[in-house]
N, C-alpha and C positions, 0 to 999 in steps of 0.2 A: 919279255914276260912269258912265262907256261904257264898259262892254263890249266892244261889236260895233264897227267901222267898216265901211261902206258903200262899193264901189267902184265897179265897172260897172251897168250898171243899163239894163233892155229892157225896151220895153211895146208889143204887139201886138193889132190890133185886127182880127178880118176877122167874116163873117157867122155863123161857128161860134163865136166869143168871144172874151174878151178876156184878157189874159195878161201880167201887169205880176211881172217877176223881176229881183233886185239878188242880186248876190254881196257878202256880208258876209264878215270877218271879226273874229276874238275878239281879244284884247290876246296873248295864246300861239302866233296866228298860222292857228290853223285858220281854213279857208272854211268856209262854211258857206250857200248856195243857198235863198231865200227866193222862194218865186213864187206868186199868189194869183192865181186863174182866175175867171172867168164864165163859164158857158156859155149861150151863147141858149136858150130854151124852143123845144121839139118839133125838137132836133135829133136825129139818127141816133147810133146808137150808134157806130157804123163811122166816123164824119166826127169824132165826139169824139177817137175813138181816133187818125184821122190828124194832126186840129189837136195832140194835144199832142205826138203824135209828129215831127212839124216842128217844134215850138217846143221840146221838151226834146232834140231828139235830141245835142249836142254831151252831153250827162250820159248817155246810154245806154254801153250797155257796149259798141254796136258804131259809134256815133258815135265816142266817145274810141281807140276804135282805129283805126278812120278818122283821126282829126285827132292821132293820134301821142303824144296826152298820159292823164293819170291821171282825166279827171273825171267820169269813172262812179263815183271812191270819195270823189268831195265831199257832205256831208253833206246832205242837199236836203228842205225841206220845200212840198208843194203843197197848198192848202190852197182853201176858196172853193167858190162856188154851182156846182154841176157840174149841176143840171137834170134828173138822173133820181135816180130813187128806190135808192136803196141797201140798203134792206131787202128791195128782190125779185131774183128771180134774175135778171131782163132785167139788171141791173149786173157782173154775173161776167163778161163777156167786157174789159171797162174795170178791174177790179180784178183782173184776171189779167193783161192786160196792161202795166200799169203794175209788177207785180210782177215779170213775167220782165223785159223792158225795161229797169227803173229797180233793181229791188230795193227800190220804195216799196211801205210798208204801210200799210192802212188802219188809221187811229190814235184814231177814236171809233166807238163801237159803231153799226154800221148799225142795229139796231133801236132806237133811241132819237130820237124823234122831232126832226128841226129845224127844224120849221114847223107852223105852227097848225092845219094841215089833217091833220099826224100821218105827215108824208112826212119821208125824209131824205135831202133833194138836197142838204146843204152837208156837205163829208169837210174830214178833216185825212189826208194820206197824208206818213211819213216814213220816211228810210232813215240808217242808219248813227248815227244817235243814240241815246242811252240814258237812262233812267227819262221819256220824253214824258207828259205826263199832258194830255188833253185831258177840257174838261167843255162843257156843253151851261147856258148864262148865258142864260135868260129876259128876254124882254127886250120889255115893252109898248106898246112904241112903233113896233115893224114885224113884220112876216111872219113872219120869220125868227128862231128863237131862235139865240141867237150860237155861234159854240163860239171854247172861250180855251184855246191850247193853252200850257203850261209848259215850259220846254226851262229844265234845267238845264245854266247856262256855266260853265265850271272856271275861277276868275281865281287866282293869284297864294295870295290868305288864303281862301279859300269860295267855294259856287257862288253863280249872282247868277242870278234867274229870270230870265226874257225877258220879264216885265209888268214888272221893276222897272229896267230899262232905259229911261235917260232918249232 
């Protein structure tokens, strides 16, 4: 069963990270903004914050008013190795910002460790979605333990998770 179909589709590379985003949508017609980030190791908080704010701005609420359209209320999920710790306060000026900006929230618990060292540099942030359930998938064979976030899609007969999309 598809779900989603896949249309436009951006992938950006500079020395602050990298940034690979596709606009999907459901069989119902909603959009729905999928974007998975890197960030470099030992970058600036401030330079994070500028990188995503050039690459997400057309989804901000003063991008979309600029460019005349609605896509500040596209449903957008970013997710991915973002390189600082999320459990300490050095992260709040990056998770405030992405919240007034974006009206993205952080969607797994920052003190739940995502890497072996007991750091959590890898977030799921979403906005305009409902029931998100994201877990933290162990995973022996790298660094990083994974996180696998759940978005339930409204189809037609039942929701369809986003893992059981072919």
């Amino acid at each position: 069963m598809t779900a989603i179909n896949s249309s436009s589709q951006q992938l950006v590379s500079t020395s602050i990270g990298d940034i690979c985003m596709v606009e999907c949508q459901t069989l119902h017609g909603r959009k729905i903004i999928f974007a998975a980030v890197y960030i470099s190791i030992n970058q600036k908080i401030e330079d994070i914050i500028s990188f995503l704010h050039h690459q997400l701005l057309p989804y901000s609420h003063g991008g979309a008013a600029i460019l005349g359209n609605e896509n500040d209320k596209i449903p957008l999920v970013l997710g991915g190795d973002f390189n600082i710790n999320f459990a300490v306060d050095d992260s709040k000026p990056l998770i405030n910002f992405l919240e007034e900006k974006f009206s993205l929230q952080l969607n797994n618990n920052p003190i739940t460790p995502t890497t072996n060292s007991g750091t959590t540099i890898d977030a799921i942030f979403t906005r305009y979605l409902d029931n998100v359930e994201t877990r933290t998938y162990v995973a022996y064979f790298t660094y990083h333990n994974a996180l696998v976030t759940i978005i339930p899609i409204q189809t037609t007969s039942n929701n369809v998770n986003i893992e059981e999309i072919n």
